[in-house]
C-alpha positions as CSV (number, residue, x, y, z in Angstrom):
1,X,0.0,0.0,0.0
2,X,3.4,2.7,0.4
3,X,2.1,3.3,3.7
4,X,4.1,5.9,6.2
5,X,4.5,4.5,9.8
6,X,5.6,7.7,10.9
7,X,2.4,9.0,13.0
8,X,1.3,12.4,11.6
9,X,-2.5,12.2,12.8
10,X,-4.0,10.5,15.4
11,X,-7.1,10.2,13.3
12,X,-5.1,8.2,10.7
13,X,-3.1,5.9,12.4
14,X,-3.6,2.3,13.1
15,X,-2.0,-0.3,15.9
16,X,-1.5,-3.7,14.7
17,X,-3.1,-5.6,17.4
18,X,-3.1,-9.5,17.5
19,X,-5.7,-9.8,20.2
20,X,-8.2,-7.9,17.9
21,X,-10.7,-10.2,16.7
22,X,-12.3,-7.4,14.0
23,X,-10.9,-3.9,12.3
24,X,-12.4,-0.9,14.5
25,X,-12.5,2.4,14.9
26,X,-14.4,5.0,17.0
27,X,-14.5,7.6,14.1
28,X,-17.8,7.6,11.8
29,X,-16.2,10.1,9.7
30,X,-13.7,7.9,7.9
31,X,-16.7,5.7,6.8
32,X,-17.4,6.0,3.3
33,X,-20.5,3.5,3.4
34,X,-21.5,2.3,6.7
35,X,-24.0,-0.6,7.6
36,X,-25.6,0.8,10.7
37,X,-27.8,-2.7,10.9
38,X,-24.9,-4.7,12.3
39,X,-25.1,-4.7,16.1
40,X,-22.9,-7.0,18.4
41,X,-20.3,-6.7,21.4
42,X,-17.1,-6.8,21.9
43,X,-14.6,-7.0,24.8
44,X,-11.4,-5.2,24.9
45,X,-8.5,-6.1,26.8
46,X,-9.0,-4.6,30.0
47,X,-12.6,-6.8,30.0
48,X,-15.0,-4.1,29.6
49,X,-17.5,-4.9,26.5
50,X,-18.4,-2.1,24.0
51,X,-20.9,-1.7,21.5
52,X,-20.5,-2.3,17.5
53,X,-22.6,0.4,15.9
54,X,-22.3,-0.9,12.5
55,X,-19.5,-2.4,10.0
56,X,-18.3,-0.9,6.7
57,X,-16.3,0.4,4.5
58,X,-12.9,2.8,4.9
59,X,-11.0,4.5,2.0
60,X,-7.6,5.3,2.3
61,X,-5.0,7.2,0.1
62,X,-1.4,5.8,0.2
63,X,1.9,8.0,-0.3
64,X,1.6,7.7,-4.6
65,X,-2.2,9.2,-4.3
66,X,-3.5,6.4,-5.3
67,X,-6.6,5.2,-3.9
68,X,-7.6,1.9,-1.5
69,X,-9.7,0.8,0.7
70,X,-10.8,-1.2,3.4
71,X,-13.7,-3.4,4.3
72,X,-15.6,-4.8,7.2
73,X,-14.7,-2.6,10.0
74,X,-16.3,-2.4,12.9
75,X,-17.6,1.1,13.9
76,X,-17.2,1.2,18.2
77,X,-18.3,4.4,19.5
78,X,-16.2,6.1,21.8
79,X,-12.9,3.8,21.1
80,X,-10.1,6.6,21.5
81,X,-7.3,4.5,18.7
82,X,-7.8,2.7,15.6
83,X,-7.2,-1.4,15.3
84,X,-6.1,-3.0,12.4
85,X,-6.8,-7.1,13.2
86,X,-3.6,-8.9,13.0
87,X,-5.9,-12.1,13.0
88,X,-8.2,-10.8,10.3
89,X,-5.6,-9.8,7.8
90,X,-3.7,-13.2,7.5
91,X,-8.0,-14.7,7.8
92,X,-8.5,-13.2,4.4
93,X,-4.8,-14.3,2.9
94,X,-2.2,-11.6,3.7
95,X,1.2,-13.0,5.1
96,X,2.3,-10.9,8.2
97,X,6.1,-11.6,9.3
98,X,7.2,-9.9,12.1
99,X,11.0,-9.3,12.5
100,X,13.9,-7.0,13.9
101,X,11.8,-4.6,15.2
102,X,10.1,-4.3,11.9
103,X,6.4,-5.7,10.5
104,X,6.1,-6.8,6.9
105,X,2.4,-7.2,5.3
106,X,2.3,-8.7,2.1
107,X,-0.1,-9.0,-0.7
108,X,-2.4,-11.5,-0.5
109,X,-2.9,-12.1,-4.4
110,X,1.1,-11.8,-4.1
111,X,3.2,-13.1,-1.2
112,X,6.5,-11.5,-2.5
113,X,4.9,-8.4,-2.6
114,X,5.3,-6.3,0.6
115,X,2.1,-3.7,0.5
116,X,3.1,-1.9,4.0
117,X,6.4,-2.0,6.5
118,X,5.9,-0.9,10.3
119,X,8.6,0.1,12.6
120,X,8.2,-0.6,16.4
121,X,8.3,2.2,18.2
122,X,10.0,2.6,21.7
123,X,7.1,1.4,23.6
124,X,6.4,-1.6,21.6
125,X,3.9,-0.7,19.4
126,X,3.3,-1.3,15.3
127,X,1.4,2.1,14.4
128,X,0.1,2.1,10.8
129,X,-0.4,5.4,9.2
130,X,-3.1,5.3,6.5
131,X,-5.0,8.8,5.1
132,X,-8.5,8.1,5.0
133,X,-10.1,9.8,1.6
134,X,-11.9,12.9,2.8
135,X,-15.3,10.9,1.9
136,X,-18.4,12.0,3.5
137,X,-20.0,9.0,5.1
138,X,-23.1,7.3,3.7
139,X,-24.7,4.6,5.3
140,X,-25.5,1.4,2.9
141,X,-26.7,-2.1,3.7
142,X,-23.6,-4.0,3.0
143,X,-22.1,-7.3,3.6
144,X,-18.3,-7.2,3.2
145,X,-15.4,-9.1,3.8
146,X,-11.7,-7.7,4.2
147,X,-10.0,-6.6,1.0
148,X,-7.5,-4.1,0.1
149,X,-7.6,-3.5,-3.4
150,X,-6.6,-1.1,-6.4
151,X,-9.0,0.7,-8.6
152,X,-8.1,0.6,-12.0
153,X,-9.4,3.0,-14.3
154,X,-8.4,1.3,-17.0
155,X,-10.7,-1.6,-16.0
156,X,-13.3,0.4,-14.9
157,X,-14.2,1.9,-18.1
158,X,-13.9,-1.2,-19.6
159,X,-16.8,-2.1,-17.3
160,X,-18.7,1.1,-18.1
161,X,-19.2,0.7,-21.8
162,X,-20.1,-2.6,-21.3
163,X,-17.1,-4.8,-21.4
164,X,-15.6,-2.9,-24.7
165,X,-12.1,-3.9,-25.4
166,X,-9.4,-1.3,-25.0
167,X,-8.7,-0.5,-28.8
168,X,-12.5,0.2,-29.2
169,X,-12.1,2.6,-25.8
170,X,-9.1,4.2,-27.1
171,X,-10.7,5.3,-30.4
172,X,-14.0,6.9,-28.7
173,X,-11.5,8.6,-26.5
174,X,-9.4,10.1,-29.9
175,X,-12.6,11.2,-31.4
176,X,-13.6,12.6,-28.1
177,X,-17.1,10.5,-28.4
178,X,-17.1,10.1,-24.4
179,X,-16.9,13.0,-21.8
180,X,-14.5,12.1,-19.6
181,X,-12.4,9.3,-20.9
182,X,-9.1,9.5,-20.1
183,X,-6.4,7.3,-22.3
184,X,-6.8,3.3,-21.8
185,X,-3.8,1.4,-21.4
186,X,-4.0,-2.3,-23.0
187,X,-3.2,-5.0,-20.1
188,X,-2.3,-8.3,-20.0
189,X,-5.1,-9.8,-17.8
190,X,-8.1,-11.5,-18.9
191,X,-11.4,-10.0,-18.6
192,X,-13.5,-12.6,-15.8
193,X,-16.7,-12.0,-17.9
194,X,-15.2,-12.9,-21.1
195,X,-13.9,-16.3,-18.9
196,X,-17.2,-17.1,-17.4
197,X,-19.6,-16.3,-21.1
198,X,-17.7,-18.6,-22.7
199,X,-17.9,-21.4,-20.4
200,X,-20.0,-24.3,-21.7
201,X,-22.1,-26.8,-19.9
202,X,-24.1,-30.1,-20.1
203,X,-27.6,-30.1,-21.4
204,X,-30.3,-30.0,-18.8
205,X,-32.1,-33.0,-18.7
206,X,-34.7,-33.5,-20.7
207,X,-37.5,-34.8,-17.9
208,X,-41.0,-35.1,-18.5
209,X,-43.0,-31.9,-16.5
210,X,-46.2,-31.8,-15.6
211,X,-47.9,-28.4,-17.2
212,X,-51.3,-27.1,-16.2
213,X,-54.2,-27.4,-18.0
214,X,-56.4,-24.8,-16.6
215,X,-56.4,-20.7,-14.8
216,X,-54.5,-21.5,-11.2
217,X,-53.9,-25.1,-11.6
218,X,-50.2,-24.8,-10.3
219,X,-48.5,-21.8,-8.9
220,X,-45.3,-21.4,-8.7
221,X,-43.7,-19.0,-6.4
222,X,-40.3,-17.9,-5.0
223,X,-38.9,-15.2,-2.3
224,X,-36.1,-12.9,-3.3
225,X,-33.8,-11.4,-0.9
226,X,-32.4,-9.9,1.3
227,X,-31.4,-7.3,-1.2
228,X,-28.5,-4.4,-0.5
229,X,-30.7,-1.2,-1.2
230,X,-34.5,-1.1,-0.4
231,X,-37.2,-0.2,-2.8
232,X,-38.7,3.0,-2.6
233,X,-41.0,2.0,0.5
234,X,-38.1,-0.1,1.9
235,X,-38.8,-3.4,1.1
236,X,-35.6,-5.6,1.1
237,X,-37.3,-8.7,-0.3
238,X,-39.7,-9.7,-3.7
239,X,-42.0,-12.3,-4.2
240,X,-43.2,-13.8,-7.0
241,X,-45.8,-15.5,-8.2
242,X,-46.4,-17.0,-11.9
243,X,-49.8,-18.8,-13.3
244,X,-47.6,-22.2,-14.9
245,X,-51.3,-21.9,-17.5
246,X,-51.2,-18.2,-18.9
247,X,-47.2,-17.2,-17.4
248,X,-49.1,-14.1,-15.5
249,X,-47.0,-12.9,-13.2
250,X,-47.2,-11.0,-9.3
251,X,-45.0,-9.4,-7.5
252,X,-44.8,-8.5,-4.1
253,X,-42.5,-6.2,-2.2
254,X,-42.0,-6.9,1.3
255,X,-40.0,-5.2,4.3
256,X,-39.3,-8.6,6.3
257,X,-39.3,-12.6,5.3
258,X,-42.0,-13.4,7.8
259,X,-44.5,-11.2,5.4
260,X,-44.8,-13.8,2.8
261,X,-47.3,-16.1,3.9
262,X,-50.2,-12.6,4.5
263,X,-48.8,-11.5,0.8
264,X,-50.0,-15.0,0.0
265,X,-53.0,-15.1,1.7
266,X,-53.9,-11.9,-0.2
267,X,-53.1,-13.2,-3.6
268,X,-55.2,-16.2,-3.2
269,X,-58.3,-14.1,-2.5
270,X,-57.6,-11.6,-4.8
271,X,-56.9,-14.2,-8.0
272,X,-59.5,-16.7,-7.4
273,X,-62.3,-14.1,-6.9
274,X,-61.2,-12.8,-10.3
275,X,-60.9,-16.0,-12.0
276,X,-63.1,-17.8,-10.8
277,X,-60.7,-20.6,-10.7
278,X,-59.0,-22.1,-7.4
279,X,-55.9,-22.4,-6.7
280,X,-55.1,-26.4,-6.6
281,X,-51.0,-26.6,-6.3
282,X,-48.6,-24.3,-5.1
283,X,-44.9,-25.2,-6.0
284,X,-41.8,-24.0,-4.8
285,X,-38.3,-24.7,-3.9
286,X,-39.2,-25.3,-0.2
287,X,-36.9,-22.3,0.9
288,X,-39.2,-22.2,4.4
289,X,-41.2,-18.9,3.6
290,X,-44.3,-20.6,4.0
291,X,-43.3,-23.4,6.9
C-alpha cells in the first residue's frame, strides 16, 4: 500500500493488534458506506465490553495518491485508537512476518509483494499510518469481507461501456465521443466475464414436467432477498408469483421474510375471486417462507 509508519494524525493511524478479533475504529467520519444494521459486542482487553454500531467500508490514500480501501470494519463508539486485526488480515490471505523490530504485510494475491512495513516504536507498538479519503459518510446495507484493493481505471471503463475492449475505448477517446475518458492502457489480464460467457455446460435433462391445463392449476412461487438497497418503501425482499397456465405474473415487495405467507393469503383471494378458478397446487423450492 506505500504506507508511512511515521504518526502524523491520530485520526489516521492504526495499531496492529493480534488480540483484535475485528478492524475498528471509534470515528464515523472515515466511513465512506456504513451498515448501521450490524449490532454486536465486543470486549477489549482490559474486559469491559463495548458496543458495535455498524460495520463498513474505509478508503484510504497511500503516499503515490492512489486510492484503497478497506472493508468490514467495525464502527465502536467512543474507542479513542484505531485497530487494524492482526488475525483478520492473515483470515483473508495476507502474510504478516514480524521481524527485527520491523512488521512486513504482504499482498495476498502476491506473497513476495510487501504492501506496507511498520517500525516498532519505543514502547512496543506497530502504528500504521493510512490517510483516509476525505469521503463524507453514507450509510449502505452492505455485507463485506476484508479486502485491500486497487482501482483501476483502465478496468473500470472497460466495465462502463459494457465490457468494450481497450482498442475500441481508445478510439472513442481520440474522437472525443465520451466525456470524460481518459487514455486506456491495454493490459495483459483476462477479462473474468469474457472467462465465465464462454464457459460451456451439459444439457439439462430433458425430464418429462407436468404443465397445467387450466387458470391457477399450479403456482409457482419464490422469495427474493435480502437485497442491498431497499425499494422506494423499503422493502428488502420480492415475491413472486407465476400462473404455470397463462405465465401471469405478481409481485410483491416486502420489508421482512415473515410477510410472505399474509402477501399469500392476499393473492389467493384476490386471484381466485377474479378468475373464478381455485388455486389447486402451489410449487416451490421449499426455501421455508411458508413453513
Amino acid at each position: 500500500m506505500g504506507c508511512s509508519t511515521t504518526i502524523e494524525n491520530k485520526e489516521d493511524t492504526w495499531y496492529l493488534d493480534f488480540g483484535c478479533s475485528n478492524h475498528m475504529t471509534g470515528n464515523i467520519d472515515m466511513f465512506t458506506s456504513l451498515d448501521k444494521n450490524v449490532k454486536t459486542d465486543v470486549i477489549l482487553g482490559n474486559g469491559n465490553k463495548v458496543s458495535v454500531e455498524g460495520k463498513g467500508c474505509i478508503n484510504i490514500v497511500t503516499k503515490t495518491g492512489q486510492e484503497k480501501y478497506i472493508e468490514d470494519v467495525f464502527y465502536v463508539p467512543g474507542l479513542k485508537h484505531n485497530l487494524m486485526s492482526v488475525g483478520q488480515m492473515v483470515g483473508n490471505g495476507h502474510t504478516v512476518n514480524f521481524a527485527k523490530n520491523v512488521c512486513t504485510i504482504m499482498d495476498r494475491c502476491n506473497n513476495k509483494k510487501a504492501i506496507a512495513k511498520v517500525s516498532m516504536t519505543g514502547n512496543r507498538m506497530f502504528p500504521l499510518n493510512m490517510a483516509h479519503s476525505k469521503i463524507h459518510c453514507q450509510q449502505a446495507n452492505t455485507q463485506c469481507v476484508l479486502q485491500v484493493e486497487e482501482k483501476n481505471v483502465n478496468w473500470l471503463w472497460h466495465l462502463r461501456m459494457g465490457h468494450l475492449n481497450f482498442d475500441s475505448l481508445n478510439m472513442l477517446q481520440k474522437k472525443g465521443l465520451v466525456l470524460g475518458l481518459p487514455q486506456i492502457e491495454k493490459s495483459s489480464k483476462m477479462c473474468k466475464g469474457y472467462l465465465i460467457g464462454k464457459q460451456d455446460r451439459d444439457a439439462f435433462f430433458e425430464g418429462v414436467t407436468m404443465r397445467a391445463q387450466a387458470q391457477l392449476e399450479i403456482i409457482h412461487t419464490d422469495l427474493c432477498g435480502k437485497m442491498k438497497t431497499p425499494s422506494l418503501h423499503n422493502g428488502y425482499y420480492f415475491l413472486t408469483f407465476i400462473d404455470d397456465f397463462t405465465r401471469k405474473t405478481w409481485i410483491y415487495l416486502l420489508k421482512t421474510k415473515d410477510e410472505a405467507f399474509e402477501y399469500f393469503k392476499e393473492f389467493k383471494a384476490m386471484v381466485e375471486k377474479q378468475s373464478g378458478y381455485i388455486i389447486k397446487t402451489l410449487r416451490s423450492d421449499r426455501g421455508g417462507e411458508y413453513m
